[in-house]
Structures are given as C-alpha cells and as structure tokens.
N, C-alpha and C positions, 0 to 999 in steps of 0.2 A: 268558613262555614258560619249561619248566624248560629244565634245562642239563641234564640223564638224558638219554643215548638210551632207545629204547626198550629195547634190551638190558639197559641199566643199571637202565634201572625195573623189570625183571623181575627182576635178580639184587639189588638193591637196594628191595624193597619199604617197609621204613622210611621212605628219603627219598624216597619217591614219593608216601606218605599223608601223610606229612609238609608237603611242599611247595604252600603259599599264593599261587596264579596272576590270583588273583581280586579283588583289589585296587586300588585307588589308586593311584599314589603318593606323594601326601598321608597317609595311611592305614599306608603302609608307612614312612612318614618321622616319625609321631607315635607309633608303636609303639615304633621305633626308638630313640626318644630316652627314652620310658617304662625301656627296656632300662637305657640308659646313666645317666640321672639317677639308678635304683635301686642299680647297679652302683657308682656313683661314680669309683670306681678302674680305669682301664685297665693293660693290658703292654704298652709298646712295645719291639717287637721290630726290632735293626739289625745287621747284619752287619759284619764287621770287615773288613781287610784282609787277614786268611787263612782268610774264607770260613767263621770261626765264629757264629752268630746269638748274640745277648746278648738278653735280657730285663728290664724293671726296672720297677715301678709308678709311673704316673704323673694326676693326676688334670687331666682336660681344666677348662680355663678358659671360664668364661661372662663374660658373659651366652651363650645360644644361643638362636639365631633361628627361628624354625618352618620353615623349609625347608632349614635351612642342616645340610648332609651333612659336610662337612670338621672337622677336629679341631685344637681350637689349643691347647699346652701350650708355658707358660712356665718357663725353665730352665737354669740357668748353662753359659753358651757355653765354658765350659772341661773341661767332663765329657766324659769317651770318647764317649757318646752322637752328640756335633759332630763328632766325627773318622769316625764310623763312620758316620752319613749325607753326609758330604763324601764316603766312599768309594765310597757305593752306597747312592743317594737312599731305593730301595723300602724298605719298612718294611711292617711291620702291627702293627698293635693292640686287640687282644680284650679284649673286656668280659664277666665271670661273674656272674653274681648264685647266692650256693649257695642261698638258701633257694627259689628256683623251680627254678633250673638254667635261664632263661634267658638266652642270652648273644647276643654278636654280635661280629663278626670285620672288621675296615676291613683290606684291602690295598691301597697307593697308595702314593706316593711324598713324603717331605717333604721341603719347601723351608724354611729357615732366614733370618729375618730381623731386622733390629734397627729396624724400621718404629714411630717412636716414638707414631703414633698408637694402634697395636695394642697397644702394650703398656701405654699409658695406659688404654686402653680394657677391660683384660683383667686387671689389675693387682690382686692380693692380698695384702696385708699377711703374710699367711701365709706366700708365698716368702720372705722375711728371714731366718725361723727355718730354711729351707735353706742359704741362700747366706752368711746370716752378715756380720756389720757388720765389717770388718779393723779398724776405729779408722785407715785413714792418710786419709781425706777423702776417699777417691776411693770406693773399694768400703765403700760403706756399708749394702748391701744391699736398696737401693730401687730405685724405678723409673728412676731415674738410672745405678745401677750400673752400668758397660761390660760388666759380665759380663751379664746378664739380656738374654736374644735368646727369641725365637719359633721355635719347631719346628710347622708348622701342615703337617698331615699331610691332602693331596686324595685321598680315595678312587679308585681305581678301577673296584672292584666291593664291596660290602657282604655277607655273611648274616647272619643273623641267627634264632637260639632265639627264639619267646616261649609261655610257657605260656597256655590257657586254660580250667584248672580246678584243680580245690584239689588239693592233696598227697595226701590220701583217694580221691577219683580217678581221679588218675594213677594212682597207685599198683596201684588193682583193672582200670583198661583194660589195664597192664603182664600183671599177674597172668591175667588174663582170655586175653592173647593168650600168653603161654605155655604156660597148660594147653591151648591149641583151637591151638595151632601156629599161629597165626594173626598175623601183624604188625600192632603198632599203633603209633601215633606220639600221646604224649599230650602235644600241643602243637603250632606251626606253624612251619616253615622259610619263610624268605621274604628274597629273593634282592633285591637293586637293582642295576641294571646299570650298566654306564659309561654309556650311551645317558637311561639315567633320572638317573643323576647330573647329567651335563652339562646335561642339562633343570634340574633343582632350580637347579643354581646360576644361569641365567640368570635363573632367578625369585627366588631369594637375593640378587643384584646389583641386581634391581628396585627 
C-alpha cells in the first residue's frame, strides 16, 4: 500500500507513477540488494549529542543472505561513530549508485556488538588496513583486536530507487514529460514496511 494520501498523490504525481505496489516481497528484497551490491559503498548517518547528524562511508559486510534486510558493518569501537549511536541508537544508511541513479535509504536503529561469532563470520582482512596493527600485541588489527565491534544496523522501513531502462530512455521519458507538462517517473519507488521486514527476518532466522 503506498504511504501518499490521496491528496499527496495529486500534488505529488512523480512518486505516485513512481511507486511499485505490485510485488513480492521476495522481489522487493532481491532488487533491493541488486541496489546495494552495485552501490557497494553506503553513508551511515548518526547523530551526536547536540543533535548534529555526521555522515561517513562505509561498506556493508557479507556474506548476505537472500532475505536478510539488516545491514552489518564492521568497525573500530573507538571512532565517534560508537559514541554517537550510544547516544541515540536511530541511524540511516543510504546507497547511490551515479551511473543509474538508483539508490535506497535503511532507517532503523543500530545495535553494537562484539559477538565473536559475527565477527569471525564477517571478517576481512581489509579492515586491518583501517584500524592498523599498533606493534604492542594487543591491537594488532585482526579479528582478535578489542577494538573491532559490529554496528548491525535493523531496518525499520526501507525505499528504495531502481531504474528499469537505459540512460537513453530515461532520458527521452524526462524530456517527453516536460515538453507535454506531463509527469513521468523513469524508474520504480518501492517501499518495505516494518510489517514486511519483520516477516523477512523470521524467514532469515529459518
């Protein structure tokens, strides 16, 4: 169902042509990650303690699972990041891809862990080259590190951009609907609810 009234879908004709009702949510959750896989790179976005939002890139950690909606990004437990979701859990995290302009938006809250399966399980040699080997035997920049915790970020609701036609196009439905005053949306909005989250991950935990 969208989230428009109908007031809104009249004064908002874009995201009413826009918006993808007719789906899945298998469907919506395989799209979803086409998004993300392309995109690579997320912002997670955290509020501070005087209510400034920060931004910073961060790239989610796989493996990822076919139904699995939550986002897990590994990351030294001592960057402002940890202090700013200690402050005030919510967050979000948006995905762009510039060459379609599809993207997609997670708002939910993350929870911080040092759950040592999780981080065996999620583990890239690549964080080293963040966090840095100190030389005193402790922080040596692996998956033993004490600094190296889990920020695993649960949705609340999802949207989500996806294109589906070539740059050429888009480009002439654009063009086409501004000479004829006419709105056109050259791609699909598509929405996942807390109600459909909460479904996925029971069937994620399966």
């Amino acid at each position: 169902m969208s989230d428009l009234s109908p007031e809104q879908a009249k004064l908002d004709p874009y995201s009413s042509l826009a918006e993808n009702t007719n789906l899945t949510l298998q469907e919506k959750i395989t799209d979803l990650h086409t998004v993300i896989k392309i995109a690579q790179t997320g912002m997670l976005v955290t509020r501070d303690a005087n209510g400034n939002l920060h931004s910073r890139a961060m790239a989610p950690a796989s493996p990822f699972n076919d139904t699995q909606l939550s986002l897990v990004f590994l990351a030294n437990n001592v960057s402002h990041k940890f202090q700013e979701i200690e402050n005030d859990a919510h967050v979000n995290v948006s995905f762009c891809d510039p060459s379609s302009t599809d993207w997609a938006s997670y708002s939910g809250r993350a929870r911080v862990t040092q759950d040592r399966d999780l981080i065996n399980k999620h583990w890239s040699s690549f964080i080293t080259g963040y966090i840095g080997d100190l030389k005193d035997g402790v922080h040596k920049g692996d998956k033993n590190d004490p600094r190296v915790a889990v920020i695993e970020v649960i949705p609340d609701e999802i949207k989500y951009w996806i294109t589906k036609h070539s740059s050429a196009v888009r480009t002439a439905q654009v063009a086409y609907g501004a000479a004829t005053g006419k709105a056109t949306a050259p791609g699909e909005l598509r929405i996942i609810s807390k109600e459909e989250i909460q479904l996925a991950q029971g069937l994620h935990s399966k």
